[in-house]
N, C-alpha and C positions, 0 to 999 in steps of 0.2 A: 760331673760332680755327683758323687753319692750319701746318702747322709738316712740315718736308723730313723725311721718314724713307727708306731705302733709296731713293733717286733716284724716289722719289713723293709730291708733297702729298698730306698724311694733313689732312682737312677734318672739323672733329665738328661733328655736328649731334644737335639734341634729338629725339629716337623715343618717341613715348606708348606702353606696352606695350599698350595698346589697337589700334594699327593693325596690322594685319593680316598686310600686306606682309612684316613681320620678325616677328612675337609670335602668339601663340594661347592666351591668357587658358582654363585647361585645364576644364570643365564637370564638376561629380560627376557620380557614374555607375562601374562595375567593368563586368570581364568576369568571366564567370561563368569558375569555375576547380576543378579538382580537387582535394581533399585540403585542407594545412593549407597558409596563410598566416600570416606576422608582420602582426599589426597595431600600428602604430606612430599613437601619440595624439602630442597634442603637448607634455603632461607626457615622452614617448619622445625628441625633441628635446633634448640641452646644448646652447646655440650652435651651432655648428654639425656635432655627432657626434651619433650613436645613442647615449643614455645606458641605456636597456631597453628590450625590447620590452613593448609592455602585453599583451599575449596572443595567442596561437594561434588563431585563426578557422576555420571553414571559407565556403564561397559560404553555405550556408540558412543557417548558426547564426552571424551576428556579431554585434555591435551594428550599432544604424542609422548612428553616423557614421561606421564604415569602411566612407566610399563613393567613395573618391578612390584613382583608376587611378594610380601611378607610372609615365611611362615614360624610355626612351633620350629623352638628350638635355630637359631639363626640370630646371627649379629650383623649390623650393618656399618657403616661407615660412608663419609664423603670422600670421595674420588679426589676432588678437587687438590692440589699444591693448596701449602699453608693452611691446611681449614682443618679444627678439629670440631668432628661431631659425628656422635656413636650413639646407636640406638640399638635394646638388645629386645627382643620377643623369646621368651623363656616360662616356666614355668608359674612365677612371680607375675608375670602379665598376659598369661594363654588368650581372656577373652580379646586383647586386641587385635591379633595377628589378622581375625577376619573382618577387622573393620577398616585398614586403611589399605591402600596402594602406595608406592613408592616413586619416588620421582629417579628415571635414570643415572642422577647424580650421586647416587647411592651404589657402592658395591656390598651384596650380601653373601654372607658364607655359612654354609650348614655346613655340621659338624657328626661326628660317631657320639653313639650313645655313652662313650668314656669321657668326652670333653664336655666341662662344664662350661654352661657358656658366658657365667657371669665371667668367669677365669679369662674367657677371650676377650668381654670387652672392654675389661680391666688394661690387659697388652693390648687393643687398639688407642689406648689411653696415654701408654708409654712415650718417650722421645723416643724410645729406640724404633721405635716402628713409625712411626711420624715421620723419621727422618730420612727413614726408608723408602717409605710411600713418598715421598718427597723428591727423592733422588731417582726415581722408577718415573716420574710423572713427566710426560711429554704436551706438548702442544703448544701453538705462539699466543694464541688469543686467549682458551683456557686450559692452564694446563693442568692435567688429570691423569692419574694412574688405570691404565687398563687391564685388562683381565688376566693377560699374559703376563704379565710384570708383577701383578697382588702373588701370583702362585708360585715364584721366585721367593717371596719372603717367608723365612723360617721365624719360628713360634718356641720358645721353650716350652715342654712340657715333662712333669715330673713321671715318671714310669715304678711299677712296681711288677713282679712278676710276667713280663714283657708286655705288660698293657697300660694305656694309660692310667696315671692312681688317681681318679675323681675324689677320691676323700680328700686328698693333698691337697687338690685346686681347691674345694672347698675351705681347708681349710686355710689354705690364703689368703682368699676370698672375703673370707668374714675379718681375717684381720685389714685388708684394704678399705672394706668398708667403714669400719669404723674411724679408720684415717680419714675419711673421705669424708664422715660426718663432723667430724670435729675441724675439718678447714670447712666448710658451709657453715657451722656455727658464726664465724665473724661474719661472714656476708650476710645472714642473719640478723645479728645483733646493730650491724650498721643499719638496714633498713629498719629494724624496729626504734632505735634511736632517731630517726629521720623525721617517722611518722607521729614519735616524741614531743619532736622541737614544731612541728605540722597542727599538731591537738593543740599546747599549749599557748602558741599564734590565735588559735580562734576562739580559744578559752578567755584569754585578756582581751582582744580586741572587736571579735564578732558581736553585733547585735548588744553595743553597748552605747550606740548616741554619739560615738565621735565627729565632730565635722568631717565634709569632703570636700577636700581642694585641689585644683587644677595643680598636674605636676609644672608648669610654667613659672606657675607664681610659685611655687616654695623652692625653685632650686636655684643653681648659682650658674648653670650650664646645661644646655641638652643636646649633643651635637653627634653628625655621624663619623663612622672613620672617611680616611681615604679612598676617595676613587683612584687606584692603581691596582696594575698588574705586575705582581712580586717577581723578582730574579729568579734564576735557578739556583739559589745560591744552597751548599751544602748545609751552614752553618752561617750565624751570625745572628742580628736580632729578631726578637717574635713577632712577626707579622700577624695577627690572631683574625680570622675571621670567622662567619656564624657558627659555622663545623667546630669549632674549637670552645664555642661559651656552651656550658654545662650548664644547669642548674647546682650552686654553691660550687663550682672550680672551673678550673680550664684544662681542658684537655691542650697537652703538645704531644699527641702519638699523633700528627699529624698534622703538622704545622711550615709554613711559608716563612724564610726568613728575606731582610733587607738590609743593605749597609748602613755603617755608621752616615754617612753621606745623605741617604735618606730619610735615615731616622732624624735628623736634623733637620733637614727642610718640612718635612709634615710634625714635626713636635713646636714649630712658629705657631701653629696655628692650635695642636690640640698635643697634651703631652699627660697621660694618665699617669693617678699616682693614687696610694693607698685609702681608699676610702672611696673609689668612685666605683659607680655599679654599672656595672655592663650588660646589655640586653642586645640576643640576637635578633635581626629586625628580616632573615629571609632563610628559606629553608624549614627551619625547627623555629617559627618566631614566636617568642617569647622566655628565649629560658633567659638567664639571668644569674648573674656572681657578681659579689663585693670584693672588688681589690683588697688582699689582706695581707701582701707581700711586695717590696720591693722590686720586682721583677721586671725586667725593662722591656716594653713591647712599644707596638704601634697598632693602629686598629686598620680594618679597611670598612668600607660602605655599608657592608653587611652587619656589622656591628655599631649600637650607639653608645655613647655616654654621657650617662645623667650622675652631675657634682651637686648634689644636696646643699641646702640650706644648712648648717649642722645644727642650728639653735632653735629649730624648727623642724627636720626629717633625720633620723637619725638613717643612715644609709644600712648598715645591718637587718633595719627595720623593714625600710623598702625591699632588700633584697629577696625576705620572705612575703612581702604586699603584692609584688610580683608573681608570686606560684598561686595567690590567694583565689579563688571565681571571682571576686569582684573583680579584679583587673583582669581576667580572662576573656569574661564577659565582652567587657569592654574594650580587650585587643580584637576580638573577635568582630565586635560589629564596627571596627574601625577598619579593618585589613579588607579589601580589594580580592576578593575570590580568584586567580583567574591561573594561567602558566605559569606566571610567576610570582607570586602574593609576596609584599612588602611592608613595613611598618617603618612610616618615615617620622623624622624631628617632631612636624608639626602635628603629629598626632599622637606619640608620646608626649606631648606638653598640655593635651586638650584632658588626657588619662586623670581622673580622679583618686584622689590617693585619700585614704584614712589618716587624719592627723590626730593622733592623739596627744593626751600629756607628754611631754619632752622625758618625764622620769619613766613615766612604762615603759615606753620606745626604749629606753637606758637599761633598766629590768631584764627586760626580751633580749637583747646584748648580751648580758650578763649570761643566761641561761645558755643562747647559741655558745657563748666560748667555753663554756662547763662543759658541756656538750658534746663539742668539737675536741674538746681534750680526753674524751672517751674516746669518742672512735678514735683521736690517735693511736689509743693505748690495746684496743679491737683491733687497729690495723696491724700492729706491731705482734700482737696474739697468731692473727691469720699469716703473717708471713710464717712466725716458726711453724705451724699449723701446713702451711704449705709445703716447706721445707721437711717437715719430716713425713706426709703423705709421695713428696720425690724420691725421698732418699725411699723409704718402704718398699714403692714401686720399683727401683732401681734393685732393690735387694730381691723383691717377687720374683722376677723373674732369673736372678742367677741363683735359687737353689737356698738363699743364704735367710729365708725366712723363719 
């Protein structure tokens, strides 16, 4: 495709990162180095930030896979099937290159002084190279695209007088970005609402005299799920265990389901319904969500549920009582340190709760569902937000920008 930018056709052509001329497919291997290094695994990788360092190195004492040089000018990427996360070392970030190491999980690529490199890690961002790296990726236990295979994959790049046009990439560049910022705004805007409804929890209720009372005595119920091990079933009802209670929702990207058959014989005994608050009790213990939809599940072990008093705990209430340090505290020196730490019935029921006036608690309600009607209307923002940083990305790279 050809197309007139500043009074020169700009011409794309596809470039394998394998050819040489513009790419350099980067070889493990460090330089030896003094003192301490960040070494960065690829669990160290969010999309595309530093989320932690996995630890302090030196040259003799690292592990074996931080054996991958960072340098100026170079994009990285995870090897790994399904994983996205790209990390670029460019102009914008020079002084890091010499401070960390890379974990072998990482493939890097350096590039000719015509390709820009934010332009690359822009396309390692894309489905189309995702999908790519995806279908290239061998092995049973992890599967991983190797070096042989990254250099098979072709790269659009815009050309103008038979050399790459770095101005074009730039100038796509800047318009990606700004797509880019404007879908982070909702993720944004939801944790700052979060931290909202978080402040004015401790604004009404902190350090203000309200009695504390055992959560035994004020509820109507405090019981675990099911001791059972779920079917392989593909589809059918939500079996929720601790993996699945979030703090304020439930995640189902990953969820166990059981038959009607089932759900029957364990809902004799416990059968949740809107208004009751769930707490995971192994794993992540303590997060915690208010049933706030009809949604038909079942629990197992790893999950409890505590049915409030209503005229006495309003459950919306508890549900952020729960994130508060007072009941942290108090999960904490209740839980059993050891392989596998637990928080059972009888010590959610000994848990001290804040009781306050029945109308604050009603109040604090109020606010969470104001609230919560934001971020729907944030979430609703970020999808088109998403959607037109796809579609963008989708057009960057055919020429059509």
């Amino acid at each position: 495709m050809k197309q007139q930018t500043n009074q020169s056709v700009v011409e794309w052509k596809e470039v394998a990162l394998g050819d040489e001329e513009y790419f350099n497919i980067l070889s493990s291997g460090i330089n030896k180095f003094q003192g301490e290094k960040d070494y960065l695994s690829t669990e160290s990788i969010k999309g595309t930030k530093i989320g932690k360092v996995e630890c302090k190195i030196t040259y003799e004492n690292r592990p074996s896979r931080a054996n991958m040089q960072p340098i100026l000018n170079s994009v990285w990427f995870a090897k790994m099937k399904l994983t996205l996360k790209v990390y670029s070392f460019s102009e914008k970030n020079k002084e890091e290159f010499s401070r960390y190491i890379l974990s072998t999980g990482f493939a890097g690529i350096k590039f000719d002084k015509n390709i820009y490199s934010e332009y690359v890690k822009f396309f390692f961002l894309t489905t189309r190279f995702n999908e790519e790296k995806d279908k290239f990726s061998t092995g049973s236990t992890q599967s991983g695209i190797n070096n042989s295979f990254i250099s098979k994959i072709k790269i659009p790049i815009p050309f103008s007088n038979g050399k790459p046009d770095i101005k074009e990439q730039e100038r796509i560049v800047k318009i990606l970005e700004k797509a880019e910022k404007l879908k982070e705004r909702g993720k944004n805007s939801k944790y700052l609402l979060d931290e909202y409804i978080r402040s004015v929890f401790n604004e009404m209720f902190y350090n203000n005299g309200f009695e504390e009372i055992e959560l035994g005595k004020i509820t109507e119920k405090v019981t675990d799920g099911e001791h059972i091990t779920p079917k392989r079933f593909d589809k059918g009802i939500y079996l929720l265990s601790a993996r699945n209670i979030k703090n304020h929702y439930i995640a189902l990207d990953n969820v166990d389901y059981i038959d009607e058959i089932e759900y029957t014989r364990i809902s004799k005994r416990i059968k949740p319904t809107i208004g009751d608050v769930l707490v995971s009790c192994s794993g992540t213990i303590g997060n915690v969500v208010c049933v706030r939809s009809d949604l038909k599940f079942q629990l197992v072990r790893s999950v409890a549920l505590i049915r409030t008093k209503k005229n006495i705990l309003n459950p919306m209430f508890l549900e952020y009582l729960f994130e508060s340090d007072l009941m942290k505290r108090q999960i904490k020196n209740s839980v059993k340190q050891g392989l596998q730490a637990n928080l059972f019935q009888g010590q959610i029921k000994k848990l001290k709760a804040l009781v306050p006036p029945l109308k604050f608690q009603k109040d604090f309600e109020n606010i969470v569902e104001h609230v919560e009607k934001l971020k729907e209307n944030v979430k609703k923002t970020n999808t088109h937000s998403k959607a037109l940083f796809n579609s963008l990305m989708h057009k960057a790279f055919r020429g059509e920008l």
